[in-house]
C-alpha positions in Angstrom: 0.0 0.0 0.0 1.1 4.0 -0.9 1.7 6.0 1.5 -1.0 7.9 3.0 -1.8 11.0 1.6 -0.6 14.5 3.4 -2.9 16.7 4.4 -3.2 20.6 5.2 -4.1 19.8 8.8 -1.3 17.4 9.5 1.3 19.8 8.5 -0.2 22.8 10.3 -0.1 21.0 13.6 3.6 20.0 12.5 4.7 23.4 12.2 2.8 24.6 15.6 5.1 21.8 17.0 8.0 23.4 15.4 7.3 26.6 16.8 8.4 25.4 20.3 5.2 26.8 22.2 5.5 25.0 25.1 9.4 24.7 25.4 11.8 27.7 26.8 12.0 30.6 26.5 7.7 30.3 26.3 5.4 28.3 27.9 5.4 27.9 31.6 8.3 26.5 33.6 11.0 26.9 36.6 12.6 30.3 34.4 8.9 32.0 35.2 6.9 29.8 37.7 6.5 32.4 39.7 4.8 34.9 37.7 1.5 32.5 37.9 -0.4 32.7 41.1 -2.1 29.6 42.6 -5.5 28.9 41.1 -7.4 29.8 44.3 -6.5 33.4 43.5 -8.5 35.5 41.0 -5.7 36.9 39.4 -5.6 33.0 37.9 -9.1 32.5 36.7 -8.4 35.5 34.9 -4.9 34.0 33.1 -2.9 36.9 34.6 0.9 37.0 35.8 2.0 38.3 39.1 4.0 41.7 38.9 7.6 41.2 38.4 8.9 42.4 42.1 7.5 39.4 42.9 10.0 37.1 41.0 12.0 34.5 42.5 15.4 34.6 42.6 17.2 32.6 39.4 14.1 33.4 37.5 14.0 35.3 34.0 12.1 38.7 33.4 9.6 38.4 30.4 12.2 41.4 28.5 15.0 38.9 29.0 13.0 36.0 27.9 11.8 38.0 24.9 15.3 39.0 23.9 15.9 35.7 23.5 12.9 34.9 21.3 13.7 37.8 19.1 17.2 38.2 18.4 19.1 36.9 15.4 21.3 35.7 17.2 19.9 33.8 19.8 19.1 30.1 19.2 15.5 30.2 20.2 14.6 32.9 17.6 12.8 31.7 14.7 14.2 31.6 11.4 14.3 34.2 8.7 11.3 34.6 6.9 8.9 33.4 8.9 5.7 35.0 9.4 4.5 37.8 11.1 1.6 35.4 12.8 4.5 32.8 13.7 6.2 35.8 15.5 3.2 36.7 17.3 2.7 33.3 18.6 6.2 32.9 19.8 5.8 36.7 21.9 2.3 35.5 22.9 3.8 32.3 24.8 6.2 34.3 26.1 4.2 36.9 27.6 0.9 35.1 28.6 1.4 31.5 27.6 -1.9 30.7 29.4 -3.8 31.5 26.3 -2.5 29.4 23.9 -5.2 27.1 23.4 -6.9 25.5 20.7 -10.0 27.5 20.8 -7.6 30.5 20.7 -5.4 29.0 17.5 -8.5 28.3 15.6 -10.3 32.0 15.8 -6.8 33.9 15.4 -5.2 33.0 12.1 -6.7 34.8 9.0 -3.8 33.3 7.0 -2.7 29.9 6.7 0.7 29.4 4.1 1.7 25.8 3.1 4.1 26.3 0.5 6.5 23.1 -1.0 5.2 20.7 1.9 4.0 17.8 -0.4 0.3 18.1 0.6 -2.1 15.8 -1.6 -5.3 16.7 0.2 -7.4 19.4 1.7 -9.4 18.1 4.3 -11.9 19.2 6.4 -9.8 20.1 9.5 -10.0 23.6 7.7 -13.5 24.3 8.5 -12.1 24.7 12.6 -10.6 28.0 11.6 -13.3 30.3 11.8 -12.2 33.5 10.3 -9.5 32.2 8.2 -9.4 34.7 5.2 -6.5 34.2 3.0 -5.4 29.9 2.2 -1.8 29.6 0.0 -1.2 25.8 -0.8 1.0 26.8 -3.4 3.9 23.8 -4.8 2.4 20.6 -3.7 1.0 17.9 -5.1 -3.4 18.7 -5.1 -5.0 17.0 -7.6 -8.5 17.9 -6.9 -10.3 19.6 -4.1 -13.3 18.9 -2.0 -14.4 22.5 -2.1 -16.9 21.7 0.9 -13.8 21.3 3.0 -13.4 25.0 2.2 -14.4 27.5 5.0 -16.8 30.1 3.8 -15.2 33.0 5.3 -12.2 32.5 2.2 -11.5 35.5 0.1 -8.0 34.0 -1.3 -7.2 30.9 -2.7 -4.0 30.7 -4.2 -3.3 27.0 -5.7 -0.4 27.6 -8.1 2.5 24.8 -8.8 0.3 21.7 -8.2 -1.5 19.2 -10.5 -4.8 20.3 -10.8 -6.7 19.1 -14.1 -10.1 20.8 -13.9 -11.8 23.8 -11.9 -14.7 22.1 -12.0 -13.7 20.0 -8.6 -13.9 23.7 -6.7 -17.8 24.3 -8.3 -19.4 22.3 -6.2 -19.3 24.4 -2.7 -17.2 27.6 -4.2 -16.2 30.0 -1.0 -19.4 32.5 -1.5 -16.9 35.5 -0.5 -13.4 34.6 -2.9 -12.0 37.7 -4.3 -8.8 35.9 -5.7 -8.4 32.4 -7.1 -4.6 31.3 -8.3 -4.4 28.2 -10.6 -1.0 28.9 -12.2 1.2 26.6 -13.1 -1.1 23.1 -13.0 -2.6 21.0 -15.5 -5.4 22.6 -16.7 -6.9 21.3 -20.1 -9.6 21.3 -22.6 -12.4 23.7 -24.0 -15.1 22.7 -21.5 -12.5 24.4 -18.5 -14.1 28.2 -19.7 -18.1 26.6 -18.6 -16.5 26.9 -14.6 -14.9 30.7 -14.3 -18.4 32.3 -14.8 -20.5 34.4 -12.7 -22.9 31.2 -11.4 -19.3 30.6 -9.4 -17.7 33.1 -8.6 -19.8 36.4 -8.6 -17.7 38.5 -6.3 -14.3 37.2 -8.1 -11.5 40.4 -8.8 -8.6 38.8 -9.8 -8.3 35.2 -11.4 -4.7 33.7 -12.5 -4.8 30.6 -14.6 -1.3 31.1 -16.3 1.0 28.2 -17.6 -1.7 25.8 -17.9 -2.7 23.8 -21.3 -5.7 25.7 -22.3 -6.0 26.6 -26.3 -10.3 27.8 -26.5 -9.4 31.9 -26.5 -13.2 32.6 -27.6 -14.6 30.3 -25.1 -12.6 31.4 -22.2 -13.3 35.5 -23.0 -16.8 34.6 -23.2 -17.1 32.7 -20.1 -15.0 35.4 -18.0 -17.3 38.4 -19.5 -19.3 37.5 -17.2 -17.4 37.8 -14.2 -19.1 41.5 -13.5 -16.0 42.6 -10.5 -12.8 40.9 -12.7 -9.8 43.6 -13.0 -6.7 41.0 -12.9 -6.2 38.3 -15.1 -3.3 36.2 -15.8 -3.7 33.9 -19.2 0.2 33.7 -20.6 1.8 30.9 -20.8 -1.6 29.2 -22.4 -1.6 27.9 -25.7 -4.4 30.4 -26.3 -2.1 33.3 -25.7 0.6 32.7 -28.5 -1.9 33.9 -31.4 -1.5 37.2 -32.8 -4.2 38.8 -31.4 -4.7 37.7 -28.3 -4.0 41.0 -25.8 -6.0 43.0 -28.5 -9.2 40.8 -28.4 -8.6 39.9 -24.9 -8.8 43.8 -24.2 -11.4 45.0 -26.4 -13.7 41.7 -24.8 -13.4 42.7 -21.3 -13.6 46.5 -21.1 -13.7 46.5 -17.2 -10.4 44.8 -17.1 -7.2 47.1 -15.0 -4.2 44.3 -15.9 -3.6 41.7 -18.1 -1.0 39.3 -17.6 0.9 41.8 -15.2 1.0 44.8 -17.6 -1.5 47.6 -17.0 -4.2 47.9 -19.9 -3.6 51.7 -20.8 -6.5 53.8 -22.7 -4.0 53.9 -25.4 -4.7 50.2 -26.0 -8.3 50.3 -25.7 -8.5 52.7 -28.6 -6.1 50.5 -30.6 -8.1 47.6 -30.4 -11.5 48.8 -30.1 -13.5 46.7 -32.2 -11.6 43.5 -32.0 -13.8 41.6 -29.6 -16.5 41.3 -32.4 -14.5 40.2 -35.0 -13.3 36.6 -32.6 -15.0 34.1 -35.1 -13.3 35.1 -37.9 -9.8 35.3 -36.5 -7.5 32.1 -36.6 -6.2 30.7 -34.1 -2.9 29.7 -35.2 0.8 31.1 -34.1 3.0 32.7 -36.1 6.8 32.7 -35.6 9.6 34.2 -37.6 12.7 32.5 -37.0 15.7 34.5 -38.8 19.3 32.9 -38.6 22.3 35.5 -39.4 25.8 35.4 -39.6 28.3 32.2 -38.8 31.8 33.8 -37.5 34.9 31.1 -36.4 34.3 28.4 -38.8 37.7 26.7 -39.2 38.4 26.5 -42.7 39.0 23.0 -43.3 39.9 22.6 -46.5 43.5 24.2 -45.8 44.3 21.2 -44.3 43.6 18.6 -47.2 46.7 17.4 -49.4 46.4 18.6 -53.3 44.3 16.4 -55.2 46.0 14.2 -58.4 44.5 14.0 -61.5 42.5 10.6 -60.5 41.2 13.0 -57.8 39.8 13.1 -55.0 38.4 17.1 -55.5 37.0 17.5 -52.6 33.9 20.6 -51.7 33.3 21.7 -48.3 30.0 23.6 -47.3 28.2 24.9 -44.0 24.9 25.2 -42.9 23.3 25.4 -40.0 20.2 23.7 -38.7 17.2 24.4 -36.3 14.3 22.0 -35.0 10.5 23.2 -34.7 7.4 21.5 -33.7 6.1 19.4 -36.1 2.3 20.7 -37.4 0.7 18.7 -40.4 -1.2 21.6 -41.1 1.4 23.5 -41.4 3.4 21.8 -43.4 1.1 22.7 -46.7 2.1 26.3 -45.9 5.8 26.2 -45.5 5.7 24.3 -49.1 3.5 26.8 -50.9 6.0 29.5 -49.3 8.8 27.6 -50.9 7.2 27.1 -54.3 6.4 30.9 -54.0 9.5 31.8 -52.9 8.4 33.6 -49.4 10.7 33.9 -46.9 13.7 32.3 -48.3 16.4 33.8 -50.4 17.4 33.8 -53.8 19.9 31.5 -54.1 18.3 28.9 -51.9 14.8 29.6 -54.4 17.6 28.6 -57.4 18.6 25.3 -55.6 15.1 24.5 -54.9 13.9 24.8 -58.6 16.6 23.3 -59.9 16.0 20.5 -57.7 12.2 19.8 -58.0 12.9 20.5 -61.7 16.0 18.0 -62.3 14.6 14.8 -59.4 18.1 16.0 -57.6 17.8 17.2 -54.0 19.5 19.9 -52.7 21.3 18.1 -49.4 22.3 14.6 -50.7 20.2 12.1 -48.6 23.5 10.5 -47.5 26.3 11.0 -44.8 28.0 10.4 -41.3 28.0 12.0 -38.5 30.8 12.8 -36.0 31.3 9.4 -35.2 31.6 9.0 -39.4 28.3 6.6 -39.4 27.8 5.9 -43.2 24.1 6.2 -44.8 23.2 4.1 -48.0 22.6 6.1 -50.5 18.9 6.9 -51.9 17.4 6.8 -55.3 15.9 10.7 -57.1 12.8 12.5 -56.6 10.1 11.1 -58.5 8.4 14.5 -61.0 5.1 13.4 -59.3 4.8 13.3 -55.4 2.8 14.3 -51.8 3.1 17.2 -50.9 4.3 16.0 -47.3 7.0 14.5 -49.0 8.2 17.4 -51.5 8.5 19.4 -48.2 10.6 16.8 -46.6 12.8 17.1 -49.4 13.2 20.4 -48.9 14.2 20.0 -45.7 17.6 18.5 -44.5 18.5 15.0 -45.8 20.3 13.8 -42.9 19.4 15.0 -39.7 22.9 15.7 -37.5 21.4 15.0 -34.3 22.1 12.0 -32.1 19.1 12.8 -30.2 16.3 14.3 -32.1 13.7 15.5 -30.0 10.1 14.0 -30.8 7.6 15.8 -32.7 10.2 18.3 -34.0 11.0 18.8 -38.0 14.6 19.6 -38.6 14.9 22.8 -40.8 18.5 24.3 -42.2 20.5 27.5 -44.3 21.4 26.9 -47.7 25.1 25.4 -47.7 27.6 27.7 -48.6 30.9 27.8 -48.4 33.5 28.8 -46.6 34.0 32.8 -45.1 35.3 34.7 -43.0 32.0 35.3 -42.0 29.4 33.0 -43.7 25.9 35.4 -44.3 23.0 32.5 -43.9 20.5 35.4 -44.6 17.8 33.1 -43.7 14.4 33.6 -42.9 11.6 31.5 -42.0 8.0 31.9 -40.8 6.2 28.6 -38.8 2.5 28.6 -39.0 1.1 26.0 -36.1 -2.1 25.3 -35.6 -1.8 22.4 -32.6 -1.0 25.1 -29.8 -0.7 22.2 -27.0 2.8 20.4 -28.5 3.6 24.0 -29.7 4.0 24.7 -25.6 5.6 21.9 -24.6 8.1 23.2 -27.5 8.9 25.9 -26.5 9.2 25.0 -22.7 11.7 22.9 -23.8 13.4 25.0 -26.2 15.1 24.6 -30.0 18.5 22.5 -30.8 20.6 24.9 -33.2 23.5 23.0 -35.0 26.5 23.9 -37.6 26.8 21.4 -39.8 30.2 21.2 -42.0 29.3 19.1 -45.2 32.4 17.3 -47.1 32.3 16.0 -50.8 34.6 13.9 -52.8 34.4 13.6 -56.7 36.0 11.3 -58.8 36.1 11.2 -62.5 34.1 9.1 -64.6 35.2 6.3 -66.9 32.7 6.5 -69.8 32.2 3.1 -70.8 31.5 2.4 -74.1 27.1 1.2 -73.3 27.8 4.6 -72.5 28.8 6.4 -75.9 26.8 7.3 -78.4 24.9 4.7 -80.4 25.5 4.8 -84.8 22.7 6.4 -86.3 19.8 4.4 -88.2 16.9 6.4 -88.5 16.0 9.0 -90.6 16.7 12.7 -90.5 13.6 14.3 -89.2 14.3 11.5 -85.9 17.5 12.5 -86.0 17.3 16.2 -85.7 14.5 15.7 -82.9 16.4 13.1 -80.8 19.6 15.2 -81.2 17.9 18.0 -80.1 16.1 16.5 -77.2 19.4 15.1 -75.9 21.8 18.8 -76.3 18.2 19.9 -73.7 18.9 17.2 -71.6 22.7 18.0 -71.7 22.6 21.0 -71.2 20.5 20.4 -68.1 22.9 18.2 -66.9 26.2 20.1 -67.9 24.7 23.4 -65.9 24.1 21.0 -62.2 27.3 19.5 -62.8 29.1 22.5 -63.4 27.4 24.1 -60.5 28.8 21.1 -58.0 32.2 20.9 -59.9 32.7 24.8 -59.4 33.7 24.5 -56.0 36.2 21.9 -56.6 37.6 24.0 -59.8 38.3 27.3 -57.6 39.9 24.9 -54.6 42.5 23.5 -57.6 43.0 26.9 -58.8 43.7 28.7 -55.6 46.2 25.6 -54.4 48.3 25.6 -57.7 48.5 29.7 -57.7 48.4 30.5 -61.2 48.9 27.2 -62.6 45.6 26.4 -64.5 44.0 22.8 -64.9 40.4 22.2 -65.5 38.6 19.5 -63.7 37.3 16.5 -66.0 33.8 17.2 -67.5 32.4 13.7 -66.0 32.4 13.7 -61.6 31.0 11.3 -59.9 30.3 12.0 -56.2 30.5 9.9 -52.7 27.8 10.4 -50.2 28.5 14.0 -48.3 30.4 13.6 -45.1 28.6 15.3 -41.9 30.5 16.8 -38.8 29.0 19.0 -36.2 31.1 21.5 -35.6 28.8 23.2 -32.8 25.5 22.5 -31.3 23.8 24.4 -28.3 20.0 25.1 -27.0 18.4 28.2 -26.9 15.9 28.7 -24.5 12.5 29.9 -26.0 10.2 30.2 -22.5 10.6 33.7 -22.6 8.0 33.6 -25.6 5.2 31.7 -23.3 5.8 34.0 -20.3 5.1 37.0 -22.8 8.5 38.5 -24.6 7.6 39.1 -28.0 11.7 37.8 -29.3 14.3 35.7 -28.2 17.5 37.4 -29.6 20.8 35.6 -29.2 24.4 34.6 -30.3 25.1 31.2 -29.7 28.4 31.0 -28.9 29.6 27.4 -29.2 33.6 28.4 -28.2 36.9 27.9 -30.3 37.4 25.9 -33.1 40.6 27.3 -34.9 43.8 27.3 -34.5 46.7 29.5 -35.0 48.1 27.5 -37.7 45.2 26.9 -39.2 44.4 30.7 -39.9 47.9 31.4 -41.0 47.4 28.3 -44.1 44.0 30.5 -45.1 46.1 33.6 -44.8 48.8 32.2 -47.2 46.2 30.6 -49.8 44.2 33.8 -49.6 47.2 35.9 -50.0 47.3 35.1 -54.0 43.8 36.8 -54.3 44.9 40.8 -55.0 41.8 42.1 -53.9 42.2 40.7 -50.4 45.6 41.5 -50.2 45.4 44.4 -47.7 43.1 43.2 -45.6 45.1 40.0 -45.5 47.9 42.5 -44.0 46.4 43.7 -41.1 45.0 39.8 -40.2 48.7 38.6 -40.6 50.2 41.3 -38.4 47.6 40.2 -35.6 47.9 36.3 -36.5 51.9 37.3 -35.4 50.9 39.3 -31.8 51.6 37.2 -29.0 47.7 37.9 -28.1 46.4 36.7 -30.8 42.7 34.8 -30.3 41.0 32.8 -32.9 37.4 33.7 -33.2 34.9 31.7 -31.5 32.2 29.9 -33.5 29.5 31.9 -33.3 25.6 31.9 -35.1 23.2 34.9 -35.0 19.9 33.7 -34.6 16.3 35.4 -34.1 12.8 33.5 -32.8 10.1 36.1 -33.0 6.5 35.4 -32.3 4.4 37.4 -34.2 1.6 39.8 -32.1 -0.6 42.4 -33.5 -0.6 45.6 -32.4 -3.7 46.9 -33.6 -7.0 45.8 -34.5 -6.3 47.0 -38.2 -3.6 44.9 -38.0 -5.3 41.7 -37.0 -7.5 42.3 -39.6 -5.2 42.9 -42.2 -3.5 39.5 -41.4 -7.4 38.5 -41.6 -7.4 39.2 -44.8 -4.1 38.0 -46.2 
């Protein structure tokens, strides 16, 4: 069997024991025995000392005995923090301990605080305080409350940091009188959690804080809470239902009466911005928008330095760098991001000329092949098909081999264009997510996005045409002729302009190793799978975004990669380039200072969730 469950009573009588009520320096003992007359006197029906010139000799004086309560010093005094009704007690037993008793506990305290004490139930021992006003059971572990165990005279409930799933277990006997109720931080979920925060329950409710819980209806919820005729403070961020655009604006506009929203005062200056909004909710989606922007990549160590000269068998060997992201996953979502890449939103140019030439040619951009760190070979995989799902042409527009050892479930791995390498590599990337399933969109971001620089490695070889290969003799007549020969110089020519494209890297490697020697690549490469290393990999923390901050702005910094001799071999191959040449000076000159520090590797990167500041704008976006 479990163990049995704690309860509120149990730990209160736990802490009175703490308190040391009974025990010196209070209470009643041989330090102040004297001070109590003997019951036959009336001075002790009515519970009051003797005067203090009639002490006893080795006795204590209640200013001595109090000293030793209250000083910081002394071990009797109680520990920092505690409350102002704990130090009453402790003075009270002090000064007239004969009153400490249980009728006396019950009608004092109008607050009762059980923070972090692992309580699982509220029971009834509650009801004995009689004018108990203000209840905090804040971090335990309440599942659900018998609200008849409640006493009446409540007017604060705060229940934040447990594992409540529904309000509806407080409906049944709600505290007639509750001006506050906190439900922060549980487990609050579903559409049908808006039918119990209306008026029927809490008619004399001011301030109601049901923040970083699972809750996605936004219509349902305003509706339900316009009813609440006395509400001023409410706390919703950290829902689902707050990451769409327009949820402060409709929020606003929907309940005029409120004062603050989410701890930030509603000014008039919002009011008039988003007057109007509340009555355009059923046409407004509910889906969040993010912008996720990726910038520069500084300290990448130029591998290619490094390699030997290739022969004329090869290998040529083409280094490129990207970086990748994961996102939550959203099937609805997915149908946008591929209409935005076959439109050519939010993606630059180059990366819109890889992508055509990719759907166009059954080639993907990323091979569908490589290793990882630990140089884990993939097989290789056959071309596009011309005709395909849609869910699968976005895939292949997506990374073909994911770099992480550990991907993170329900996350889509997105990446730059490869380029190669810079001084400073410009990713110039830009990317907006449209999500629909807000739930798995929170957990997301609680947990935050995996960012990754990925070094990509090619080797080409030359081909050996074979003679199936060549050309076949001609036997048909001229008008097949001229349209075959045709048909093929198109499909060439197609062929010649990817190649060329993949062999261009290689060509200006060669070139730059050999100075001004010139030698041209053979026309026919054939490529291995691409070789993966992760060069960098970090988390960025995205809560910020549920508790409220519009952008998460960042470099990750994923320290040194370089070396000293490493930059000095670029320096020397990019010293035969004349239009680097001064530049080149002054980064030899510090490569030589006895202070010299390679850079660090380093990614810009920008998550912004989108939010409308206007109801013009809302609509606007409405329209789009």
């Amino acid at each position: 069997m479990g163990a049995p469950a704690e309860t509120v009573s149990a730990v209160l009588l736990e802490h009175l024991g703490q308190l040391c009520l009974h025990e010196f320096p209070c209470g009643t003992g041989s330090w102040n025995k004297s001070r109590f007359l003997p019951q036959t006197w009336p001075a002790w029906r009515e519970l009051v000392p003797r005067e203090e010139e009639a002490m006893n000799p080795g006795e204590e004086t209640v200013q001595d005995l109090l000293d030793l309560v209250c000083s910081p010093h002394s071990p009797w005094a109680l520990p920092e923090g505690s409350s102002a009704e704990d130090r009453f007690l402790k003075e009270l037993a002090v000064q007239n301990p004969l009153m400490l008793k249980d009728t006396f506990l019950y009608s004092y305290f109008r607050s009762l605080r059980v923070v972090g004490r692992q309580v699982s139930l509220v029971d009834k021992g509650l009801l004995k305080f009689l004018n108990l006003e203000e209840l905090v059971l804040s971090a335990n572990r309440i599942k659900e409350i018998n609200a008849a165990n409640l006493p009446p005279t409540l007017k604060v409930l705060e229940l934040c940091g447990n594992q409540i799933a529904s309000v509806e277990c407080l409906c049944a006997h709600p505290p007639p009188v509750l001006r506050h109720l906190g439900l922060g931080h549980n487990k609050l979920l579903g559409p049908l959690e808006s039918l119990y925060v209306t008026t029927d329950h809490w008619p004399n409710l001011i301030s109601l804080d049901l923040g970083f819980n699972n809750l996605t209806d936004l219509q349902g919820m305003i509706a339900s809470l316009s009813t609440l005729p006395h509400l001023r403070l409410l706390v919703l961020q950290g829902n689902p239902l707050a990451l769409v655009p327009f949820y402060r604006g409709f929020t606003i506009d929907s309940l005029s009466r409120l004062c603050v929203l989410d701890d930030v005062t509603v000014t008039s200056k919002e009011k008039h911005q988003f007057r109007g909004l509340g009555q355009r909710g059923d046409l407004l989606a509910c889906e969040a928008q993010f912008v996720v922007t990726i910038g520069s990549v500084r300290g990448v160590l130029d591998t290619s330095v490094l390699d030997l000269e290739p022969g004329p068998q090869g290998p040529f060997i083409t280094y490129s760098y990207y970086v990748t992201y994961d996102f939550v996953e959203d099937k609805e979502a997915a149908c946008q991001a591929l209409s935005q890449h076959r439109t050519g939103e939010g993606i630059p140019e180059e990366a819109k000329e890889e992508v055509g030439e990719s759907l166009e040619s059954g080639l993907t951009t990323h091979s569908p092949l490589g290793e990882l760190e630990e140089s884990l070979i993939l097989k290789a995989s056959g071309a596009l098909p011309k005709s395909i799902h849609p869910a699968e042409e976005l895939a292949k527009l997506q990374p073909r081999i994911d770099p992480r050892p550990c991907p993170s479930p329900g996350t889509v791995l997105f990446s730059t264009v490869p380029k190669p390498w810079a001084e400073v590599i410009a990713c110039n990337y830009e990317m907006q997510h449209t999500l629909k399933d807000l739930v798995p969109l929170r957990a997301f971001l609680l947990a935050g996005t995996t960012l990754t620089i990925v070094e990509e490695k090619i080797l080409s070889w030359p081909t050996v045409l074979s003679a199936v290969d060549g050309p076949l003799p001609a036997k048909k007549g001229k008008g097949e002729n001229k349209k075959g020969k045709k048909e093929k110089e198109e499909k060439d020519k197609k062929g010649k302009d990817r190649k060329d494209k993949a062999a261009k890297g290689e060509k200006e490697l060669v070139k730059n190793q050999k100075g001004s020697k010139k030698e041209e690549l053979p026309k026919h490469l054939r490529q291995d799978p691409p070789t993966l290393r992760v060069l960098g990999e970090g988390m960025v923390a995205l809560e910020s975004l549920l508790a409220g901050e519009p952008l998460v702005s960042t470099v990750c910094n994923f320290g040194v990669i370089r070396t000293l001799d490493s930059d000095r071999l670029t320096f020397i191959r990019d010293s035969k380039n004349k239009k680097a040449k001064k530049e080149n000076r002054k980064s030899m000159a510090a490569m030589y200072d006895s202070d010299y520090q390679p850079e660090p590797l380093s990614v810009e990167v920008q998550i912004q969730l989108k939010q409308c500041r206007s109801a013009e704008e809302a609509l606007r976006a409405l329209a789009l």
